[in-house]
MIDOSE-1310 file (N, C-alpha, C; in nm, 2 decimals, decimal comma, always signed):
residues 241
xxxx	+9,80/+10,91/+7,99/+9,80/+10,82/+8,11/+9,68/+10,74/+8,10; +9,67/+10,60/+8,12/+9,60/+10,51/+8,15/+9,52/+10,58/+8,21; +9,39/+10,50/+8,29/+9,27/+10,49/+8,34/+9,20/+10,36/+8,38; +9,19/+10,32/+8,46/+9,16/+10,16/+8,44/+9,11/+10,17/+8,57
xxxx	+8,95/+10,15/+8,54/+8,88/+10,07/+8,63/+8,91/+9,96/+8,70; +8,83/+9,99/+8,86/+8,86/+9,84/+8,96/+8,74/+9,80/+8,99; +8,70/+9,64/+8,97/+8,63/+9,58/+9,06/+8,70/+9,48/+9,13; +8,64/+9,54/+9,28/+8,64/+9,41/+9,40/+8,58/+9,31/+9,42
xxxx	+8,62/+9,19/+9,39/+8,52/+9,03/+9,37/+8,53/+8,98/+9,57; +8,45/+8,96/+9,60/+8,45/+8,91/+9,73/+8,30/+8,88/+9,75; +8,33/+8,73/+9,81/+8,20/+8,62/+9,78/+8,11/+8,69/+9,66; +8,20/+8,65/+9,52/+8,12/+8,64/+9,42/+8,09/+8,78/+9,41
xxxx	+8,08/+8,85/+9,51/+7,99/+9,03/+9,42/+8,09/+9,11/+9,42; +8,08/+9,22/+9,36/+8,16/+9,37/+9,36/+8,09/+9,41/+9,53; +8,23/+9,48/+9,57/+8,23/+9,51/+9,66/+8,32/+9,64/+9,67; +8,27/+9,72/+9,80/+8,32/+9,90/+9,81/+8,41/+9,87/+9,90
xxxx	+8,56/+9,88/+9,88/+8,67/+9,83/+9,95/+8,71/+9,99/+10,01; +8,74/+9,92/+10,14/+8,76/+10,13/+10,21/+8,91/+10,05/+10,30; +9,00/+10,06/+10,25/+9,10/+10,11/+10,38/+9,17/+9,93/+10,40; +9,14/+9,84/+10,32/+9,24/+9,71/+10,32/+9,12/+9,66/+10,48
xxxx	+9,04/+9,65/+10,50/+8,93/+9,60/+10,61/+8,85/+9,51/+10,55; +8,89/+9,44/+10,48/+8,80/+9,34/+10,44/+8,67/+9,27/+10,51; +8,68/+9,23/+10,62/+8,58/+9,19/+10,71/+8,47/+9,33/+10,68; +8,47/+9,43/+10,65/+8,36/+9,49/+10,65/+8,34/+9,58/+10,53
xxxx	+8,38/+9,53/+10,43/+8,38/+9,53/+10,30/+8,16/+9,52/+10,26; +8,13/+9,61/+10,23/+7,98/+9,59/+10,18/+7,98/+9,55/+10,06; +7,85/+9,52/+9,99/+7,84/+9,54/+9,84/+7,82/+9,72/+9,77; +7,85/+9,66/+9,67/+7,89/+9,83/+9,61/+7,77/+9,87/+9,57
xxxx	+7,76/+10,00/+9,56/+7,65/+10,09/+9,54/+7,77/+10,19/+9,46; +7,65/+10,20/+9,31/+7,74/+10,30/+9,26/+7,63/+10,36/+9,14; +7,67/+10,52/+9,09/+7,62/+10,54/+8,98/+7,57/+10,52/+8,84; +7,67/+10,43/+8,86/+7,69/+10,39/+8,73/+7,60/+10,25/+8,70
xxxx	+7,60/+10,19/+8,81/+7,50/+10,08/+8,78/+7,44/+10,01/+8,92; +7,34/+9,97/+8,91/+7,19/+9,93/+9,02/+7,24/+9,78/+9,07; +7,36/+9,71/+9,04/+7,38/+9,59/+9,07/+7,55/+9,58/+9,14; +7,55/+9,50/+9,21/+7,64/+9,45/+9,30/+7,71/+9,36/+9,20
xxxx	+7,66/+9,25/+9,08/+7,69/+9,12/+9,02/+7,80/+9,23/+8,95; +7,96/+9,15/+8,96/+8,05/+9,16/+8,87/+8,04/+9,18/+8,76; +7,94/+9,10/+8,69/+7,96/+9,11/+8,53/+7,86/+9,29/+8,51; +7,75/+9,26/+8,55/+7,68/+9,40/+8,55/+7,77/+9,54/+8,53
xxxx	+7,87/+9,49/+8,66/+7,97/+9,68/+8,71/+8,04/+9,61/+8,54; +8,14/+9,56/+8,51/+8,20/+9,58/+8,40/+8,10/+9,61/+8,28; +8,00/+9,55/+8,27/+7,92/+9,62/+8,14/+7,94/+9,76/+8,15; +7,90/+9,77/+8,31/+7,91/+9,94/+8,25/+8,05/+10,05/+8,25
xxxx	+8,13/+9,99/+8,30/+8,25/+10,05/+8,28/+8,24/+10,05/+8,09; +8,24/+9,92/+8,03/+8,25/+9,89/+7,89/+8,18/+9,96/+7,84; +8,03/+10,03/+7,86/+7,93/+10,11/+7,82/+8,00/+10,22/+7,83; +8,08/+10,30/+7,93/+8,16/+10,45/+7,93/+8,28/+10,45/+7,85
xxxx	+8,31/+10,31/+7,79/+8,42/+10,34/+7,68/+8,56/+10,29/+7,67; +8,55/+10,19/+7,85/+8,70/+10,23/+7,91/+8,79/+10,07/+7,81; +8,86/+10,00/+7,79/+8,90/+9,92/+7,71/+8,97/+9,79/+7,85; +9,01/+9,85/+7,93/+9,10/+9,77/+8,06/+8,98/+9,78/+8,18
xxxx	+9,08/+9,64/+8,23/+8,98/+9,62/+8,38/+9,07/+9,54/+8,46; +9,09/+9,62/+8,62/+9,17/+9,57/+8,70/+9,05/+9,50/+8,80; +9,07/+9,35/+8,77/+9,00/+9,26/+8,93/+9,10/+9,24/+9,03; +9,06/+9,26/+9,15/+9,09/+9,17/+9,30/+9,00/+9,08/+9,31
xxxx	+9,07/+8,96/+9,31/+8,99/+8,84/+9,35/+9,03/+8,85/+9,49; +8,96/+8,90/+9,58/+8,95/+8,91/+9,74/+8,92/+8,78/+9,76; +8,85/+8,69/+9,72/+8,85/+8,52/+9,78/+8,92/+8,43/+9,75; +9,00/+8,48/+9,64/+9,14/+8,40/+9,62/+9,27/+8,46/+9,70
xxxx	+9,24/+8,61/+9,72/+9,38/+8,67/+9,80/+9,31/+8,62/+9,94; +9,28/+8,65/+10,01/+9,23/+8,57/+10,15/+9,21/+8,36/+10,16; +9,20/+8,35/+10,04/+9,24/+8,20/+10,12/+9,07/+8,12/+10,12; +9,01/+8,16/+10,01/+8,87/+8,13/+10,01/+8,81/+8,09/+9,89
xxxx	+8,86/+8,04/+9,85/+8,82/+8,02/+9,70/+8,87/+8,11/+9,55; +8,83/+8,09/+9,44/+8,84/+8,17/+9,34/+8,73/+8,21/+9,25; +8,75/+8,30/+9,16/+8,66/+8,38/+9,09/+8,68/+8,31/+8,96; +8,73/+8,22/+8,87/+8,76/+8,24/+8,77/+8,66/+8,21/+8,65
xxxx	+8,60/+8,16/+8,69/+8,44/+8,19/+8,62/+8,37/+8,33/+8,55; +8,38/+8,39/+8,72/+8,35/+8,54/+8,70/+8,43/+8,62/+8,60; +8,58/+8,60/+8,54/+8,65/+8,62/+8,48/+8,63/+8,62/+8,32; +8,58/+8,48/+8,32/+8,55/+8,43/+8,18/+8,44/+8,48/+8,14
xxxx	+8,31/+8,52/+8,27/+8,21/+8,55/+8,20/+8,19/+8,76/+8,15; +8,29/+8,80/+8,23/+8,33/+8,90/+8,19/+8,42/+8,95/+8,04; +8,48/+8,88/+8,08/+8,53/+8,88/+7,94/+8,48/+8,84/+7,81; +8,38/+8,75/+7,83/+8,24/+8,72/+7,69/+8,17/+8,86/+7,69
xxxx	+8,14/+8,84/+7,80/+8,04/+8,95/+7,83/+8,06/+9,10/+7,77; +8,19/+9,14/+7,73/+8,24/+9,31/+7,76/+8,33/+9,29/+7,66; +8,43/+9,21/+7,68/+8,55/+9,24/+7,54/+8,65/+9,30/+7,59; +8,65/+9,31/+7,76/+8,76/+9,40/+7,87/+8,86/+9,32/+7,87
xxxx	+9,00/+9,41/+7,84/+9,09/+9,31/+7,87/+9,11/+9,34/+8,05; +9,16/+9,20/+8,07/+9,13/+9,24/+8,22/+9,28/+9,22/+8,29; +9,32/+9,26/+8,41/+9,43/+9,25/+8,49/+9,36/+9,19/+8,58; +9,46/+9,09/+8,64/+9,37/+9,04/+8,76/+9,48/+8,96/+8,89
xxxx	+9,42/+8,99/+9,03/+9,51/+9,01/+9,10/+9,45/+8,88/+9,21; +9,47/+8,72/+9,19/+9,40/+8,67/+9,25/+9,52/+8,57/+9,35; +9,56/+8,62/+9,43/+9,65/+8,58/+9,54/+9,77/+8,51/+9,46; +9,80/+8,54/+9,38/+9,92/+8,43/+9,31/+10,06/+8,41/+9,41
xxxx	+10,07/+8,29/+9,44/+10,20/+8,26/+9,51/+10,33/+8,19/+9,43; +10,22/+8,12/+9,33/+10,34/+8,01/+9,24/+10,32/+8,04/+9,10; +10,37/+7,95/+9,02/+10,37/+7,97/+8,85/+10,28/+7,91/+8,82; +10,22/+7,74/+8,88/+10,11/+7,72/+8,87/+9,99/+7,78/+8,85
xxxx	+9,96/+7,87/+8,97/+9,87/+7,97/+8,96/+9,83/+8,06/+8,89; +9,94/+8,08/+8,85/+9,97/+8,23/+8,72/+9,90/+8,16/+8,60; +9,92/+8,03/+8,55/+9,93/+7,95/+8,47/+9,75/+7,96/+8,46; +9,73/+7,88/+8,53/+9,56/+7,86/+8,55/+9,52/+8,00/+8,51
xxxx	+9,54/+8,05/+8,58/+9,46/+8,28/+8,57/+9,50/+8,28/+8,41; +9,61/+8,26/+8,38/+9,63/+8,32/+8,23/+9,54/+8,23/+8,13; +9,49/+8,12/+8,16/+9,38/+7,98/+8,14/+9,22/+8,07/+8,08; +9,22/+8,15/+8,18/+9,08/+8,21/+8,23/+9,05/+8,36/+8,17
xxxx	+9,08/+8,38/+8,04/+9,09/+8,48/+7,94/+9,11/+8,63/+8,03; +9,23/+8,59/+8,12/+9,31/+8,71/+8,16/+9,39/+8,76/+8,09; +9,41/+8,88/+8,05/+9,55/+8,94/+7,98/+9,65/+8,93/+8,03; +9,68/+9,00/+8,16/+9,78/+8,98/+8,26/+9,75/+8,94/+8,39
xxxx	+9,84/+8,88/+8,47/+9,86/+8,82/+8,57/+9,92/+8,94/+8,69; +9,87/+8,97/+8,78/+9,92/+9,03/+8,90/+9,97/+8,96/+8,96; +10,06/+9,00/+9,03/+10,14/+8,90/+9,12/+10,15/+9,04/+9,25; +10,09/+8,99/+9,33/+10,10/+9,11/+9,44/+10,18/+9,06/+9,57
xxxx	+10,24/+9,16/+9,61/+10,35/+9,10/+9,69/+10,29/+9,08/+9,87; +10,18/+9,11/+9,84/+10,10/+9,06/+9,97/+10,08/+8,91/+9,98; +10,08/+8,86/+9,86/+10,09/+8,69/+9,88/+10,26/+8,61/+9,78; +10,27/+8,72/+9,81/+10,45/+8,64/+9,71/+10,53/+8,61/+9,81
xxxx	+10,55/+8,47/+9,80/+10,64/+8,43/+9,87/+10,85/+8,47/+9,88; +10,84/+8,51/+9,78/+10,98/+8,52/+9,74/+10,99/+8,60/+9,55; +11,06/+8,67/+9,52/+11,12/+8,73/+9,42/+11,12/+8,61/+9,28; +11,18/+8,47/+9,33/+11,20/+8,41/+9,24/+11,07/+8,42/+9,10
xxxx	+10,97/+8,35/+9,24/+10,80/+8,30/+9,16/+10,77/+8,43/+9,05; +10,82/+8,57/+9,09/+10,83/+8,70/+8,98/+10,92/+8,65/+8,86; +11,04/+8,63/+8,84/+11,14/+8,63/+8,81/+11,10/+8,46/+8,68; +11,09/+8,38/+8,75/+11,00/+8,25/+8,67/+10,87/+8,28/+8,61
xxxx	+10,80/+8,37/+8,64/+10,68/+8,40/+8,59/+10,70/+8,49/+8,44; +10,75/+8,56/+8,47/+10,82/+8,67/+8,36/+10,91/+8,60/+8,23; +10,97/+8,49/+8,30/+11,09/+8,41/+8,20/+10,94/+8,30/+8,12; +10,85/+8,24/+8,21/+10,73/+8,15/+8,14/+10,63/+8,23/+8,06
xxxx	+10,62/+8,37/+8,10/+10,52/+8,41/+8,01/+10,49/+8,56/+7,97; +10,64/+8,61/+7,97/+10,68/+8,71/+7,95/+10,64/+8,83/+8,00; +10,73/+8,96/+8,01/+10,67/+9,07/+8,08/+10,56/+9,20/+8,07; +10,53/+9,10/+7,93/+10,38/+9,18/+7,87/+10,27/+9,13/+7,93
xxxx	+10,30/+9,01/+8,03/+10,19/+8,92/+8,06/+10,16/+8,95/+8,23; +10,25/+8,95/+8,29/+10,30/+8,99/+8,40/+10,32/+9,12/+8,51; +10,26/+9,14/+8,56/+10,25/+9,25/+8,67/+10,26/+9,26/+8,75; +10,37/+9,34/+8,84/+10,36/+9,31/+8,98/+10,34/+9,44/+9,03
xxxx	+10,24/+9,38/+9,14/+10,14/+9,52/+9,27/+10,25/+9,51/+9,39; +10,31/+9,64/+9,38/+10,37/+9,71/+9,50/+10,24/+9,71/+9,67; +10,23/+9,64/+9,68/+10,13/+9,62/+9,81/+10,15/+9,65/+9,91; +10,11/+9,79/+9,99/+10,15/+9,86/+10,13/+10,03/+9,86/+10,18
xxxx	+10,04/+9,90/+10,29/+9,98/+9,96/+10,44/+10,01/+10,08/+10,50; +9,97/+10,19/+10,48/+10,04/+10,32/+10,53/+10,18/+10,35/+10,50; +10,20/+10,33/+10,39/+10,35/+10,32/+10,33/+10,48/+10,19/+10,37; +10,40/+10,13/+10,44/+10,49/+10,00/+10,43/+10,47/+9,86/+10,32
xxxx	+10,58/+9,80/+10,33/+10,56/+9,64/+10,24/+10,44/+9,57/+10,31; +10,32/+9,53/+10,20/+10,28/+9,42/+10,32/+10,30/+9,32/+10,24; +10,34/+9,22/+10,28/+10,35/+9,07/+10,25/+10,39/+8,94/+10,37; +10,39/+8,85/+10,33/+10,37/+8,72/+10,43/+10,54/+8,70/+10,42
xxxx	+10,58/+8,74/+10,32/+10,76/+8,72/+10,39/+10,83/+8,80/+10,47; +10,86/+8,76/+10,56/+10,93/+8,83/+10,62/+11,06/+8,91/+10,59; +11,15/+8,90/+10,45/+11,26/+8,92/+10,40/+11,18/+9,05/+10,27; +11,09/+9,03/+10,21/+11,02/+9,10/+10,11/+10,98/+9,23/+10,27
xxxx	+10,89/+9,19/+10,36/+10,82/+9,29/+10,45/+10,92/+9,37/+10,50; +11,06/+9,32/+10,51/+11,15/+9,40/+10,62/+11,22/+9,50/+10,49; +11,19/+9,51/+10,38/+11,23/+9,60/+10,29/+11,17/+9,76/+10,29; +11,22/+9,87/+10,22/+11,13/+9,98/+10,21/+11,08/+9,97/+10,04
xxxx	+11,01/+10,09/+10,08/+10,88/+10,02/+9,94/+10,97/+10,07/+9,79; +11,12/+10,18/+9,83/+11,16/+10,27/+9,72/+11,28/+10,05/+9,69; +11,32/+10,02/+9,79/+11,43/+9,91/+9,81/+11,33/+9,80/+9,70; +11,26/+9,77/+9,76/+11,18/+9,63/+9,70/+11,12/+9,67/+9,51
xxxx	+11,12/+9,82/+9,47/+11,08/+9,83/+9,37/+11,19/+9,79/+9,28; +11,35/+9,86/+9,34/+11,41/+9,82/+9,27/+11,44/+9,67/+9,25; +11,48/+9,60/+9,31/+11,46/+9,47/+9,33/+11,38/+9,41/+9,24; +11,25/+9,41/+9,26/+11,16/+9,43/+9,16/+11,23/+9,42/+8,98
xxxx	+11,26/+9,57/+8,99/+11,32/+9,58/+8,85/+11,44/+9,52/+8,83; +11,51/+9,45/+8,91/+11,61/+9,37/+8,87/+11,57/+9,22/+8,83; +11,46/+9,17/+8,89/+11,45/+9,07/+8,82/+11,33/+9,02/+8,70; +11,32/+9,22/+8,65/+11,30/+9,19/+8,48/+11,12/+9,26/+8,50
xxxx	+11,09/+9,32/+8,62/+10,93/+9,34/+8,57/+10,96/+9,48/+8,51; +10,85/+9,45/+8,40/+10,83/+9,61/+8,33/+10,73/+9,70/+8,37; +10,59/+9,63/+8,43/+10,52/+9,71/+8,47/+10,49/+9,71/+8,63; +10,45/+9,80/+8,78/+10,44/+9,77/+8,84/+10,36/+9,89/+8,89
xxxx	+10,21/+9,79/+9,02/+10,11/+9,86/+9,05/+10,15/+9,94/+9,22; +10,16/+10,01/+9,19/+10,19/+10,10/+9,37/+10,04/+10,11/+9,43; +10,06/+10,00/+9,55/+9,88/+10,04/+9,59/+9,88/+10,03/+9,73; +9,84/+10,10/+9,81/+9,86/+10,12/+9,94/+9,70/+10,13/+9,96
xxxx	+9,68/+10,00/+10,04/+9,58/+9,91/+10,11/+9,48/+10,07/+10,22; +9,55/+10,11/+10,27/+9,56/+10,24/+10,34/+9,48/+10,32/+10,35; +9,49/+10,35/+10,17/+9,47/+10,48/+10,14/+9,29/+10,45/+10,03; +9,26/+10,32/+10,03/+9,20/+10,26/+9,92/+9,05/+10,30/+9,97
xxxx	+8,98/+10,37/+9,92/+8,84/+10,42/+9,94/+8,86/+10,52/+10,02; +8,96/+10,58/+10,07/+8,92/+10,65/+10,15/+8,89/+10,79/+10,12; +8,99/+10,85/+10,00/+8,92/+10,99/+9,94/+9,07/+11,05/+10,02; +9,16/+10,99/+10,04/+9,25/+11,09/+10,10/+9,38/+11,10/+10,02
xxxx	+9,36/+11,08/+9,89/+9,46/+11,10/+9,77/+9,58/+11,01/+9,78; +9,69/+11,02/+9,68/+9,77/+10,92/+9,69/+9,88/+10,98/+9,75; +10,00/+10,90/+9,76/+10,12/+10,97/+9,88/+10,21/+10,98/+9,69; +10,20/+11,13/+9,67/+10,29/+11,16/+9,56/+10,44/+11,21/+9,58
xxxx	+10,45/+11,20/+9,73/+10,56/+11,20/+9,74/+10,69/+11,09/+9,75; +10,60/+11,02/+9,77/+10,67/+10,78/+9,76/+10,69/+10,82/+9,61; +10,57/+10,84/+9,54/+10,59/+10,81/+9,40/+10,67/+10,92/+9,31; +10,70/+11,02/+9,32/+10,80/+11,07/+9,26/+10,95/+11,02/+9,35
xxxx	+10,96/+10,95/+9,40/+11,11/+10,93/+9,46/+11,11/+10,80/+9,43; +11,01/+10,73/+9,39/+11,00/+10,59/+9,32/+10,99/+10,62/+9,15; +10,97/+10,71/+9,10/+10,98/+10,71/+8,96/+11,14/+10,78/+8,95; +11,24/+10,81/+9,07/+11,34/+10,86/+8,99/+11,46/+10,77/+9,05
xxxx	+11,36/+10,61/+9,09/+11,48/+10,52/+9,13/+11,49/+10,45/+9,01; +11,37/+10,40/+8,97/+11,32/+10,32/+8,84/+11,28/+10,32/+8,74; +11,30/+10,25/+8,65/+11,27/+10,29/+8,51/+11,18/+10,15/+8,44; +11,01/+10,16/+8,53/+10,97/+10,06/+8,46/+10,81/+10,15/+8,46
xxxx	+10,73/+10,09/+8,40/+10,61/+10,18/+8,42/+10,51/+10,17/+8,52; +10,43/+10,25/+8,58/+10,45/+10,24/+8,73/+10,29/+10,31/+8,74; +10,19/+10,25/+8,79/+10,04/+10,23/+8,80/+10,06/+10,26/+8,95; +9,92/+10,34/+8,96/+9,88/+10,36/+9,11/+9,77/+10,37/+9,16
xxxx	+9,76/+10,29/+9,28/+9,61/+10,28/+9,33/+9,56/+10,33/+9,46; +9,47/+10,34/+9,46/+9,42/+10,40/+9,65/+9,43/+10,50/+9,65; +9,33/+10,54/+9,69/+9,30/+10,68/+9,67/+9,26/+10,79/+9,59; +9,31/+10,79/+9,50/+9,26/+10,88/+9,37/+9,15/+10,96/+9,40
xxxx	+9,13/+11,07/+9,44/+9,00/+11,13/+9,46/+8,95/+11,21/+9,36; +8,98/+11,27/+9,25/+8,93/+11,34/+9,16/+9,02/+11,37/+9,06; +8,97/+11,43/+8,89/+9,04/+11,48/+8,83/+9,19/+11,56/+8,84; +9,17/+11,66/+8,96/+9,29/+11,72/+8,98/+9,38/+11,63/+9,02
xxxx	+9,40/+11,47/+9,08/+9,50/+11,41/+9,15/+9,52/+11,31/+9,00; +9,45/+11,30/+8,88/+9,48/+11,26/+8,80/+9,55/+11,33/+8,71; +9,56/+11,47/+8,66/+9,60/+11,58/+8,68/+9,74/+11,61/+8,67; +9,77/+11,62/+8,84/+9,90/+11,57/+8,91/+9,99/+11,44/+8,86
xxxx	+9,93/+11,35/+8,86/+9,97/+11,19/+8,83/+10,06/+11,19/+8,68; +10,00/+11,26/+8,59/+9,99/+11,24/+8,47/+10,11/+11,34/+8,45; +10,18/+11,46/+8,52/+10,24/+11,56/+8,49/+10,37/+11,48/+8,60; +10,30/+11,38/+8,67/+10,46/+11,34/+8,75/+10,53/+11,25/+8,67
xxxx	+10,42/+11,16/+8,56/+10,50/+11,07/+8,50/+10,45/+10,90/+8,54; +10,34/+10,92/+8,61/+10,29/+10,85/+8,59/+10,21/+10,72/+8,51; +10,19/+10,61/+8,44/+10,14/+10,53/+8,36/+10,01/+10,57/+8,33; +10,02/+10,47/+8,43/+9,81/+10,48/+8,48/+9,77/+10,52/+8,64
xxxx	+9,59/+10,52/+8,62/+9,57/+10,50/+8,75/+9,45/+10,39/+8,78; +9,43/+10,33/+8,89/+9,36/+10,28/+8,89/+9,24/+10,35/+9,01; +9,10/+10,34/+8,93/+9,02/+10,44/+9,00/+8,87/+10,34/+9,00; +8,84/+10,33/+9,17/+8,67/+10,29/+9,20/+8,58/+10,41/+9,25
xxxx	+8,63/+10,40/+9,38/+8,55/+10,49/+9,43/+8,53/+10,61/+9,35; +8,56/+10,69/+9,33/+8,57/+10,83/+9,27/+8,47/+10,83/+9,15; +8,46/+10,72/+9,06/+8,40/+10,69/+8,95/+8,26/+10,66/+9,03; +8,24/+10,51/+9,07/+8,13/+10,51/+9,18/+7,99/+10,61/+9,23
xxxx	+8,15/+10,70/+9,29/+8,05/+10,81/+9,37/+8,03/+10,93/+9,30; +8,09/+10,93/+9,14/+8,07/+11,06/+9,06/+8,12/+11,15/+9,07; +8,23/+11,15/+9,19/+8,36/+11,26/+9,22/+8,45/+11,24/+9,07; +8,49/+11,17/+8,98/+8,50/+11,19/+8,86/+8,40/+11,16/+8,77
xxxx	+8,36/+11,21/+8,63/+8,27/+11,21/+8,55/+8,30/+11,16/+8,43; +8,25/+11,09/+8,37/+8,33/+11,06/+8,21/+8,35/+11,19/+8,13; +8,24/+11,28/+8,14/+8,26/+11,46/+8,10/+8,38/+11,46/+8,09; +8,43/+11,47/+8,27/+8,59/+11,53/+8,32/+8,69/+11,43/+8,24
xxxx	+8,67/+11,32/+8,23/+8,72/+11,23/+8,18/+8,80/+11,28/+8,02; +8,70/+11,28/+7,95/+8,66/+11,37/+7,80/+8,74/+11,45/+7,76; +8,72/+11,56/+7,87/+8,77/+11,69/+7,87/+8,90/+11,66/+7,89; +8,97/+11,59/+7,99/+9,11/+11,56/+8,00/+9,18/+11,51/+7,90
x	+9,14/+11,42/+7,84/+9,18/+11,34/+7,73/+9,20/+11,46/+7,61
C-alpha cells in the first residue's frame, strides 16, 4: 500500500487542517520540520524517503488565488512527484496544473461542476494523469452541484467509474485532523461496488489503521497529521514495509 504525504497550501504556507474549517486553519507545527514554508515541509518528507506528494491548493479551491509557483519550486527542490488538488472545474485548468510540473491532476468533486469536465479530462490526458477525490462531509457528497451533491458517496463512485477514472481519493473533510480514524465501513462497501484503485484520506491515526487499510484492499493512504505529531514514525513505517 501506498503512503503519500499531505501538504496544505493556504496563503502560501503549510497549514494544520482539522475538520474542513478552513477559516481557522493555523500554520503547521510539526516534527519533522521548524518551518511553515511549503517547500521546507516537502524537503523533509523527501529527506524520510517518501517518493509522492499530495498538495491542496486551499487558495485555489476557495476562490483566492493559486499556488503554482509553489509547485514548481517543490518539485526543483525534492524530485516529489506531486498530486495536486487545486479547485479544478474545467479542462483548462487541469491543462495549466499539468503546465506546473504536476504528475497528476486532482479533480475533486467539491469544485466539479458536472461528470463531463472528469470524462474530457481523462480522454485529454489520460487516466494515469488524472484523479478524482471522492469529497465528503460526515459521509456525505460535498460539491457545488446540486445533481453530483444529491447522490450517495457508494452511487457517485460508480458513476465515477463509468466515465473511465482509474484512480479515486475517498476523503471526508470531517474526519481530516481529527484523530478519529477513517469510516472503514463506506470503504469496504465502496471497494466491493468498484473496481478502480481507491486512496483515502482524513483521519488516519496510526499504524494500526494503516494496518487495517492495507488488509481491506486498499491503494494508498494519505497521511499529515499523524506523521506531524509522531503518532506514526518512519521506524513504524520500516517495520511495516
Amino acid at each position: 500500500m501506498e503512503l503519500i504525504p499531505v501538504i496544505d497550501v493556504l496563503n502560501g504556507i503549510a497549514v494544520h487542517a482539522v475538520r474542513g474549517k478552513r477559516k481557522e486553519y493555523k500554520p503547521l507545527k510539526s516534527i519533522l520540520c521548524d518551518s511553515a514554508d511549503p517547500i521546507a515541509v516537502a524537503s523533509a518528507f523527501n529527506t524520510c524517503g517518501f517518493e509522492e506528494l499530495y498538495i491542496a491548493d486551499l487558495d485555489a479551491i476557495m476562490g483566492k488565488g493559486e499556488n503554482f509557483s509553489v509547485f514548481e519550486r517543490i518539485a526543483e527542490a525534492t524530485g516529489l512527484r506531486l498530486m495536486v488538488d487545486a479547485g479544478i472545474c474545467d479542462l483548462n485548468q487541469a491543462r495549466q496544473l499539468l503546465q506546473h510540473k504536476v504528475s497528476k491532476v486532482i479533480i475533486g468533486t467539491e469544485t466539479l461542476p458536472n461528470l463531463g469536465v472528469v470524462k474530457e479530462a481523462i480522454e485529454r490526458f489520460g487516466s494515469d494523469r488524472v484523479i478524482v477525490s471522492l469529497d465528503l462531509k460526515a459521509g456525505k457528497v460535498l460539491s457545488k452541484s446540486e445533481s453530483l451533491q444529491s447522490m450517495s458517496a457508494l452511487e457517485l463512485a460508480c458513476k465515477l467509474q463509468g466515465v473511465g477514472v482509474g484512480e479515486l481519493i475517498v476523503l471526508d473533510l470531517a474526519r481530516v485532523g481529527s484523530g478519529e480514524g477513517v469510516d472503514f465501513v463506506l470503504l469496504d462497501q465502496l471497494l466491493k461496488k468498484v473496481n478502480m484503485r481507491v486512496l483515502v484520506g482524513g483521519g488516519v491515526r496510526d499504524v494500526a489503521d494503516l494496518v487495517k487499510l492495507k488488509a481491506l484492499g486498499i491503494y494508498g493512504a494519505l497521511v499529515a497529521t499523524a506523521l506531524h505529531s509522531g503518532k506514526i514514525t518512519m521506524n513504524e513505517l520500516r517495520e511495516m514495509v
